[in-house]
N, C-alpha and C positions, 0 to 999 in steps of 0.2 A: 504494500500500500504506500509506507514511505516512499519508493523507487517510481509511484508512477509520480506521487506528488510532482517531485524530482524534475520528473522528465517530461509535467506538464509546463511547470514553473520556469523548465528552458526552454521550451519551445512558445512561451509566451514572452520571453526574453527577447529572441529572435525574432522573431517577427516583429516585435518593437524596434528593435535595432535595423532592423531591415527598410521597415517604413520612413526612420527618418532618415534614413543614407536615401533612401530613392527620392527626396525630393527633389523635384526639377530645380535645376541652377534658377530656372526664369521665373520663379512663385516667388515672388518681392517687389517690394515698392520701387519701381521705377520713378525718375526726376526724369523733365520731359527737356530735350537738347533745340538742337537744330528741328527748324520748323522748313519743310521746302512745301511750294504751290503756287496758286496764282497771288498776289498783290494781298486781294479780297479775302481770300479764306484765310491766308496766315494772318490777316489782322484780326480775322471771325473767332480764332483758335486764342487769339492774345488776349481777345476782349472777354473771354471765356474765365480767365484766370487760373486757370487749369494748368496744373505744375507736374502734378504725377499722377500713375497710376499701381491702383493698388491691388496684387495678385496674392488672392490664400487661396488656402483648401475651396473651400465653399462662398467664397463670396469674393466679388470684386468690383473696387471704387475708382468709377473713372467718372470723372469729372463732367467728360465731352457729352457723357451721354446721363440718362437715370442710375446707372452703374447696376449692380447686381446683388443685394442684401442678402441673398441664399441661392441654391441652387445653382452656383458657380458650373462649370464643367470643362476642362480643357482634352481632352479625348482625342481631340480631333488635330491638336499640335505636334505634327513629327517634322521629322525631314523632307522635304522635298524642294525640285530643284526650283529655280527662277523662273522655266518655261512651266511648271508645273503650278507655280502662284499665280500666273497671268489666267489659267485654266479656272483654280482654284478659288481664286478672289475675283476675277473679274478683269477687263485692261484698264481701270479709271488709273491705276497709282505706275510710278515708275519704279521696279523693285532696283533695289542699290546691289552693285556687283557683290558688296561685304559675304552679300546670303549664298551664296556659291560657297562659303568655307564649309569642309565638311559634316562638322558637328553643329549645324544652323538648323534651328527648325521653322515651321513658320502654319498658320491655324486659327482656326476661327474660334474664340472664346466664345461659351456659349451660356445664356443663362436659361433653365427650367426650359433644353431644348432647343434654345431659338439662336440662334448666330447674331451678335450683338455688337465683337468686335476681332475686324482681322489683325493680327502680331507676327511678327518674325522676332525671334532672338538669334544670333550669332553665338554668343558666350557672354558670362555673369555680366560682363559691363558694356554691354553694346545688342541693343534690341531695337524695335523700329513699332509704331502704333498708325497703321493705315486707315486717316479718315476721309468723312467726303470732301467730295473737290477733287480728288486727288492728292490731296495733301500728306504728308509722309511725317512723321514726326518721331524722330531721334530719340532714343531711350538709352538713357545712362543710370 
């Protein structure tokens, strides 16, 4: 009986340790960079006052839009190439050569469902948050 305790209580270890090693580099608050678009929309995104975006488990605060209070869901964020984002997101945005690096992924955040907002990440400190207009906006 002791022995299974045992070798419930590591396997409940594990799995704990597992979960927080597998979190995505890109589940964090982003500060928002470099703003590229027309004239009008980069001034629409400033007057916005909108600085970051904010990525957890289940929920996420983005400013641009209502954001997502629960039922977060990123699933649908892997790798894929540049010609695969034009496919995938649509041709409004100009994807940045950066997302060609191997370990780039790029996805539609989705809340309760619904595709709310497209992201690419590169690695921990260079990610990109594509709005309308075509507007492209820099994450650091």
């Amino acid at each position: 009986m002791k022995a299974i305790a045992i070798l419930a209580a590591s396997v409940l270890l594990s799995a704990g340790a597992c979960s927080a090693a597998g979190k995505p580099y890109w589940l964090k608050t982003w500060s928002f960079g470099e703003i590229s678009g027309s004239k009008e929309a980069k001034a629409g995104v400033t007057q916005t006052g909108a600085t970051q975006l904010g990525l957890e488990p289940d929920r996420v605060i983005d400013p641009l839009y209502e954001g997502c209070p629960a039922g977060a869901n990123y699933d649908d964020i892997k790798h894929r190439s540049r010609a695969e984002l034009a496919r995938h997101f649509g041709t409004s945005w100009r994807f940045p050569a950066t997302l060609d690096a191997p370990a780039s992924v790029a996805g539609w955040i989705r809340c309760k469902g619904v595709n709310v907002a497209p992201v690419a990440f590169v690695n921990p400190s260079l990610g990109y948050r594509f709005f309308e207009e075509g507007i492209v906006i820099t994450l650091h």
